[in-house]
GURORO-103924 format. One record per residue (C-alpha): residue in three letters; x, y, z. Coordinates in steps of 0.2 Angstrom, whole numbers, plus 2048, in hexadecimal, padded with zeros to 3 digits. Layout:
% GURORO-103924
ALAXYZ;...
This chain:
% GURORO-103924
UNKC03B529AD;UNKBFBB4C9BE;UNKBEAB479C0;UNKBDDB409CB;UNKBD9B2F9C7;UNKBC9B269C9;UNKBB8B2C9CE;UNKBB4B419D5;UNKBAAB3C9E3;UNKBB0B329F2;UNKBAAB289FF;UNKBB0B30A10;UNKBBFB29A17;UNKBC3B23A05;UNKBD4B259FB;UNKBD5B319EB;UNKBE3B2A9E2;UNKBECB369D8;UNKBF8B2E9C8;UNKC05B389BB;UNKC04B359A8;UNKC17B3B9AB;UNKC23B2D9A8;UNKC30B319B5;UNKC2FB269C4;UNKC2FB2D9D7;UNKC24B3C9D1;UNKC1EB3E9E3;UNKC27B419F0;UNKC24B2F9F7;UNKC2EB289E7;UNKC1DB1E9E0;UNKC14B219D0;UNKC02B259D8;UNKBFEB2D9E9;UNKBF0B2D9F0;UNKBE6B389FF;UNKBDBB34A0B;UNKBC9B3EA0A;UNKBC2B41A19;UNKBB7B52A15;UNKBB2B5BA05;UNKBC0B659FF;UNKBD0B6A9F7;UNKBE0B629F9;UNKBF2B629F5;UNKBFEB589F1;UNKC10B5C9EB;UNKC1AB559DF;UNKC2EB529DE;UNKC2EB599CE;UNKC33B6A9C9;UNKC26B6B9BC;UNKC17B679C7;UNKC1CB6E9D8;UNKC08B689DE;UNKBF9B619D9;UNKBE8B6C9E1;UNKBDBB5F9E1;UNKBC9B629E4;UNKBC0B539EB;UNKBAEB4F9F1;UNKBA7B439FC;UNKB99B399FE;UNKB96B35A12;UNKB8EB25A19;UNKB7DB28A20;UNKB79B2EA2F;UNKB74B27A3F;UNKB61B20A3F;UNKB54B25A4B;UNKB48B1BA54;UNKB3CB0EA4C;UNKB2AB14A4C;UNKB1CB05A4E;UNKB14AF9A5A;UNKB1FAF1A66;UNKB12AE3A67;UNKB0BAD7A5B;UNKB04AC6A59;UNKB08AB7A52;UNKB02AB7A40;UNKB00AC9A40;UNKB02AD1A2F;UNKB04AE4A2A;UNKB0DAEAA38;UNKB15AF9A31;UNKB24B00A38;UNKB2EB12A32;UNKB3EB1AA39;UNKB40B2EA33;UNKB4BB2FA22;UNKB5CB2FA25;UNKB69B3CA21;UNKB73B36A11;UNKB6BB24A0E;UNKB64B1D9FF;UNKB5BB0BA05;UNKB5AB06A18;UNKB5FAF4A1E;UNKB52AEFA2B;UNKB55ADEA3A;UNKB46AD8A40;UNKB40ACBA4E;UNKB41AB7A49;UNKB35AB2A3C;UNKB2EAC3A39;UNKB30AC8A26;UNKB2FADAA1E;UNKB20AD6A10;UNKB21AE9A08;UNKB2FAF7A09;UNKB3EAEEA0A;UNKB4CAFAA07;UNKB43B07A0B;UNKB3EB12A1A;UNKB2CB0BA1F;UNKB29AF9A1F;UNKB1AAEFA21;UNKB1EADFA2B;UNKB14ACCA2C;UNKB1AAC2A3D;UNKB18AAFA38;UNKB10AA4A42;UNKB1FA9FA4C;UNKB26AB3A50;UNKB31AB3A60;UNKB32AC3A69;UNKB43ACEA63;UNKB4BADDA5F;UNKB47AE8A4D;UNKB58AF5A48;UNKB58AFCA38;UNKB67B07A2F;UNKB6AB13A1F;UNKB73B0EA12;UNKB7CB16A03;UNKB8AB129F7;UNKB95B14A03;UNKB91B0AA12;UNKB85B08A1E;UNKB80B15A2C;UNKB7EB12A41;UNKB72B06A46;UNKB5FB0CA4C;UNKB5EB0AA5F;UNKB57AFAA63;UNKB45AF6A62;UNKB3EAE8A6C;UNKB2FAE0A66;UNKB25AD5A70;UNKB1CAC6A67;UNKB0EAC0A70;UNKB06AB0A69;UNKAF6AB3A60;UNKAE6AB1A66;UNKAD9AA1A6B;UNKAC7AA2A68;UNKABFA97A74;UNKAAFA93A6F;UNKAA4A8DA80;
């Protein structure tokens, strides 16, 4: 008997590893003991067997595939020094299950990490920068946002005269 090891849902571009519970060696036609196929949709496969008793294995595979690519970022492209609940949002993307946000030098996200929206604190000594952000799954992590350029602008004097 042949049968489909492991998992019944792949990452795409992942390897489905098929194994024998028959004892005879070179049952594919390769001469190993496991063969595997490379999954790069959804779908049913073939794979044939040097043995007369099992001429093919039909093999029916899904896939799970990395996110997609993430859209611009939504939010001020000026702030302050100091400034606190800046929030920031990219649209959901296709196939993620947590997003992986970059953000400018000492600019820290203070709610929504891993998540779609996040509210953002620049710290006292914020440098101007660039913010990306990405989908992530089980599988891998999706393209990069476009680049966001956020200016940080040092926070304001009162002058008292």
């Amino acid at each position: 008997m042949i049968t489909a090891g492991g998992p019944t849902t792949f990452c795409q571009g992942g390897n489905v590893v098929l194994t024998s519970s028959l004892a005879e060696n070179n049952l594919w036609s390769t001469g190993a003991t496991t063969q595997s196929i490379t999954v790069t949709a959804a779908g049913n496969y073939t794979v044939s067997s040097t043995q007369t008793l099992c001429t093919s294995l039909p093999v029916t595979v899904a896939f799970s595939p990395l996110p997609g690519a993430a859209g611009s970022i939504s939010g001020p492209n000026q702030v302050f020094q100091g400034q606190s609940g800046v929030t920031y949002s990219v649209a959901a993307i296709p196939n993620a299950t947590g997003y992986t946000w970059t953000l400018p030098p000492d600019a820290v996200i203070t709610n929504g990490q891993n998540t779609r929206i996040i509210v953002v604190e620049f710290g006292p000594t914020a440098t101007s920068g660039t913010m990306r952000v990405r989908g992530t799954n089980d599988c891998g992590s999706g393209t990069l946002s476009p680049v966001k350029t956020i200016t940080v602008n040092m926070a304001p004097t009162l002058v008292l005269g």
